[in-house]
N, C-alpha and C positions, 0 to 999 in steps of 0.2 A: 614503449613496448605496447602494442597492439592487444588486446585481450581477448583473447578465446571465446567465443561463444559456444553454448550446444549443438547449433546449427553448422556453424562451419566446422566445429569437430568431428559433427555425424559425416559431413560431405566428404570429410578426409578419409576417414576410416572405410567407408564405403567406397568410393573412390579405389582406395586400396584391396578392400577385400573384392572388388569385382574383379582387377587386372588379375592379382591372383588365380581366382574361378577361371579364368579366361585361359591362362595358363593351363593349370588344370586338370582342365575341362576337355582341350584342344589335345595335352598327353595322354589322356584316359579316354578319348572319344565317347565322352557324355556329355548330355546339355542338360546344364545348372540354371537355376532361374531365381531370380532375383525380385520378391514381392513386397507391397507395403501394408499385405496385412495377412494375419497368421494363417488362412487358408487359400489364400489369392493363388492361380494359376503361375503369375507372374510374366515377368520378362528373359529370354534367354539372355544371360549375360555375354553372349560373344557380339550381339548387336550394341553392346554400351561401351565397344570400346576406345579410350579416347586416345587410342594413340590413331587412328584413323578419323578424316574428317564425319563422315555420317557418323561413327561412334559417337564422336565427342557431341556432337548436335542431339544424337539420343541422349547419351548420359546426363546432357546438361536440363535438356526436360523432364527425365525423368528426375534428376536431383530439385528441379523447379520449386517445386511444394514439397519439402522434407518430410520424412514421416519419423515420429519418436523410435519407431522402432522401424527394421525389416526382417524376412524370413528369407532364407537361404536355403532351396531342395533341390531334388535329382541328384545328389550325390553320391545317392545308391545304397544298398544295405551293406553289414561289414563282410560279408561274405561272396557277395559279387567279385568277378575275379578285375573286374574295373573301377571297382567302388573308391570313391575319394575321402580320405580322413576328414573330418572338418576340419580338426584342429591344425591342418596344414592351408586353409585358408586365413590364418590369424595374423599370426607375429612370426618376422623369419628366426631360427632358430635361438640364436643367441640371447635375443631380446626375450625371447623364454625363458630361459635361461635366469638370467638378471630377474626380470620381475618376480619370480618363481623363490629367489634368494631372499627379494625385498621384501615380498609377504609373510614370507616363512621369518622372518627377524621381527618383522611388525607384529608377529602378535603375542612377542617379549616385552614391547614397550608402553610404557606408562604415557598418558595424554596428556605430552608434552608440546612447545613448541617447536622443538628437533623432531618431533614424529609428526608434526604438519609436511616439516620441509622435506622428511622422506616420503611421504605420499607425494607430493607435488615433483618430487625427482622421479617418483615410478610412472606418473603422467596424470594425476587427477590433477583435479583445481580445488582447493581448499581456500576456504577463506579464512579472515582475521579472525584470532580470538576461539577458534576451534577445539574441544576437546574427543580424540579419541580413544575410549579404554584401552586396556590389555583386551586380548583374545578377539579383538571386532577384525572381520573378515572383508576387506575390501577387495571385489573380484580385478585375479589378474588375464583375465579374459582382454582386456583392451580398457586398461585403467584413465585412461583418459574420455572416456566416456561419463565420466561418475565426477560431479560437482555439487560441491557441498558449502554452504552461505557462511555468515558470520555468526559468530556466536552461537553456536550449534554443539551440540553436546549429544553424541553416540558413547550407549552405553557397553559395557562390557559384552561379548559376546554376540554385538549385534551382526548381523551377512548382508551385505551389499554385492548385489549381482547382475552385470549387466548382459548377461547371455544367459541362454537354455537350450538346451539340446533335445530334440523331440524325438530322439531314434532315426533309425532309416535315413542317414545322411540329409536329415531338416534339423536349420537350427535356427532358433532368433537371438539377434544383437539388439542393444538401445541404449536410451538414452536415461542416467536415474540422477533425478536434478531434488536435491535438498534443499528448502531455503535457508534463508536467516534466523535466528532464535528459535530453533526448535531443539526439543528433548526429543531423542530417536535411545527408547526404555530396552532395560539389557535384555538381550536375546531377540530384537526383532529383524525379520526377513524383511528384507524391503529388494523390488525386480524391478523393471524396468517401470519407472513410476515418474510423475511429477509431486512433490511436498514441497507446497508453498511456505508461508513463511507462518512464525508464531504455533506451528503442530509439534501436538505431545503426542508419542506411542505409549502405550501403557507395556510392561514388561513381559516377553514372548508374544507378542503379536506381529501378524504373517501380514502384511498387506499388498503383496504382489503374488500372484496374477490379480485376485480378486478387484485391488481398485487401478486405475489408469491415473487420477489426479487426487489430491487428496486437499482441500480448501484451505485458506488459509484461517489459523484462530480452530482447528479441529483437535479435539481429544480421539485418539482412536485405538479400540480393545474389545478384547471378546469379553462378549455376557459374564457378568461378575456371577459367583453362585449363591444360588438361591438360600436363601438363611430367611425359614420360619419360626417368628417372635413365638415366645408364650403367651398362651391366652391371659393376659395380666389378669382382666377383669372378672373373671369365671373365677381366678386362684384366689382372689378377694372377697369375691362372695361366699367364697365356700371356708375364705377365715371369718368370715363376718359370725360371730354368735347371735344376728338374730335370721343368719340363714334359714329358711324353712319356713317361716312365719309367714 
């Protein structure tokens, strides 16, 4: 069996969410564009399309050099009488449906290896040896975007998110790649990111948008709070009986 990469999972998903747009974009007579960085002009997606030969020759360039993430605008606002849902560029119905079941059960189960193997059925890659809390929140946005290494241990409550939605029918997709032996501490955000291997989160720490990669061998947490000692020395001298002398 062939193994997934984050590369060729991004090309797929993209891949799909263009035809989509293309779709669309073509019944609502708007032009959607397709960028590989969050304020990029972009590309119109009806030129990437590969069921046509010049499509598929654009798509495949612009697929060329992946980017972790892309952005997706001209959508339009929700109030335009042509505006496009985003979330009808995603998953065809059903498959919403299901994943939508499978998250809402998941964050009943305890971090088992029966709750690896139902991530990996809703479409992530999970590796050996995995533990995920109760209540940790794996986006079902397009769960196969979200890979997680060996020995990794997410803690209670943590949010795994590979979308965001910026209003005004913009939104960005990516890619959030966990390594191997890392502690991901309860409560932490983690978006579209790289965390190599050997990273601890400390518990409630946000690190998406703010980092893109996160090193490997990194602790990472907001400023502990400030705790001023007592002056020992001063409270010594002032027991001292030959204080004053």
């Amino acid at each position: 069996m062939q193994t997934r990469t984050p590369e060729h999972v991004m090309r797929e998903v993209t891949t799909d969410i263009v035809l989509r747009a293309i779709k669309l974009a073509k019944k609502k007579g708007r032009s959607v564009r397709i960028s590989k960085t969050a304020n990029g002009i972009g590309v119109d997606v009806a030129s990437l399309d590969p069921r046509t030969v010049e499509g598929k020759a654009a798509l495949e360039k612009f697929l060329a050099q992946p980017a972790r993430h892309y952005t997706i605008s001209g959508l339009g606002a929700p109030e335009e009488s042509n505006a496009i849902n985003w979330r009808q560029l995603n998953l065809p119905g059903w498959r919403k449906m299901l994943v939508l079941f499978q998250v809402g059960l998941s964050f009943l189960m305890k971090g088992t290896p029966f709750k690896n193997k139902w991530y990996r059925w809703m479409g992530c890659t999970i590796g050996r040896n995995v533990e995920i809390m109760q209540m940790a929140w794996l986006d079902h946005f397009r769960p196969e975007l979200i890979f997680i290494g060996d020995n990794t241990l997410l803690g209670a409550f943590t949010r795994i998110t590979c979308h965001a939605y910026e209003g005004c029918g913009k939104f960005r997709y990516g890619l959030v790649e966990i390594g191997s032996n890392c502690t991901i501490g309860a409560g932490t955000g983690i978006g579209m990111i790289r965390i190599e291997d050997n990273v601890r989160t400390l518990p409630d720490t946000t690190v998406s948008p703010f980092l893109a990669r996160i090193r490997a061998g990194s602790v990472v947490g907001y400023d502990p709070p400030s705790v001023k000692l007592p002056e020992v020395t001063q409270v010594m001298k002032a027991q001292s009986p030959n204080a004053g002398e």
